[in-house]
C-alpha positions in Angstrom: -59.4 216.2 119.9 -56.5 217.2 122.7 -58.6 220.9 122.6 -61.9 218.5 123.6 -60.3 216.1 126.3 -58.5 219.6 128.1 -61.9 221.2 128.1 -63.7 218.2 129.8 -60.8 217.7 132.2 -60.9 221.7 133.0 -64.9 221.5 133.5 -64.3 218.2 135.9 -61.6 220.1 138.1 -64.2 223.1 138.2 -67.2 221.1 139.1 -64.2 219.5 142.4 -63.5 222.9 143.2 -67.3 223.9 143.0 -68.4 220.5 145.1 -65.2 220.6 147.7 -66.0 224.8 148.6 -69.7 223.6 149.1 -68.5 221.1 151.2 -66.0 223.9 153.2 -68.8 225.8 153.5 -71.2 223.6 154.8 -68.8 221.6 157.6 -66.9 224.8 158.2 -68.2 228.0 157.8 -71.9 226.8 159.5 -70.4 225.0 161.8 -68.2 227.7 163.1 -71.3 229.4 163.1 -73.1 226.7 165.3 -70.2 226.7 168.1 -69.8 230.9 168.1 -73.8 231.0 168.5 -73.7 228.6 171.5 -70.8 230.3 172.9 -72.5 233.8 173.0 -75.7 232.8 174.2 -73.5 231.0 177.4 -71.5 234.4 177.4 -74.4 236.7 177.6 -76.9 234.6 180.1 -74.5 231.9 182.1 -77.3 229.4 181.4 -77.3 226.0 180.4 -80.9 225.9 179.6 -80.3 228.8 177.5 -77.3 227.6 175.6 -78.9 223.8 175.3 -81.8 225.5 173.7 -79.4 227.5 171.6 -77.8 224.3 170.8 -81.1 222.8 169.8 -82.1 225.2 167.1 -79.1 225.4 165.9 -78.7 221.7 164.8 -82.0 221.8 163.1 -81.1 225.0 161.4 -78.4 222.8 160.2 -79.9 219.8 159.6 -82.2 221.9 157.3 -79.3 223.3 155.3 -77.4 220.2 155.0 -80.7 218.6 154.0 -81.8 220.9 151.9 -82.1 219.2 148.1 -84.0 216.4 149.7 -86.7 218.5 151.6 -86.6 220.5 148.2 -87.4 217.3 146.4 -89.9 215.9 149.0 -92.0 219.5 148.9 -92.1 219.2 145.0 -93.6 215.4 145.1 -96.1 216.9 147.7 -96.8 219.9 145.6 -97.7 218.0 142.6 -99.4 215.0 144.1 -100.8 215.8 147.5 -102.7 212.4 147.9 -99.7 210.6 147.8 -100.9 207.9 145.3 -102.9 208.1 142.0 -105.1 210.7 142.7 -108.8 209.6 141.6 -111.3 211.3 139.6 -113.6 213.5 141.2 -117.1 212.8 141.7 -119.8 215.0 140.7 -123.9 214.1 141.8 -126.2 215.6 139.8 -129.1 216.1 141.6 -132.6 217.3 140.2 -134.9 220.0 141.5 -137.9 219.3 143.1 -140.7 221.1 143.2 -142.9 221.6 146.3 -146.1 219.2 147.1 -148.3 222.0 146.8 -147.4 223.7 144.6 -146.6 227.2 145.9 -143.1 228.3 146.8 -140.8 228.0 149.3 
């Protein structure tokens, strides 16, 4: 039973680790990123339109990744329900062929 309890308390600190580097990652590494990217674009062009731009797409490149399991999620619904609701069964109209007045062909 002591074997069992070490094991779950060993998985636990491995799923912290796992959580807290994602979490290093995210805040630090991509923000590092985010700052170092603005800072070259102001070193290469001396422009504040330039950089604010830069600045621009680089929060929503990292709004994406931080908000990535709930775009995934939202995609999926959409994917597999596109209508949004109960989707309705389809229609079909059978329609018969008619023949000309006259006779003759078309």
């Amino acid at each position: 039973m002591n074997e069992l309890m070490q094991m779950a308390g060993a998985i636990s600190d491995a799923n912290s680790l796992v959580s807290q580097l994602k979490n290093f990652f995210l805040v630090g590494v991509l923000g590092l990123m985010y700052v170092v990217s603005i800072a070259f674009v102001w070193g290469q062009t001396k422009s504040v339109l330039k950089a604010g731009v830069a600045a621009i797409g680089g929060a929503v490149v990292l709004a994406v990744v931080v908000n990535m399991t709930v775009l995934r999620d939202k995609i999926g619904e959409d994917i597999k329900n596109p209508s949004g609701g109960t989707a309705a069964p389809a229609a079909a109209r059978v329609v018969d062929h008619i023949d000309p007045l006259d006779g003759g062909r078309r």
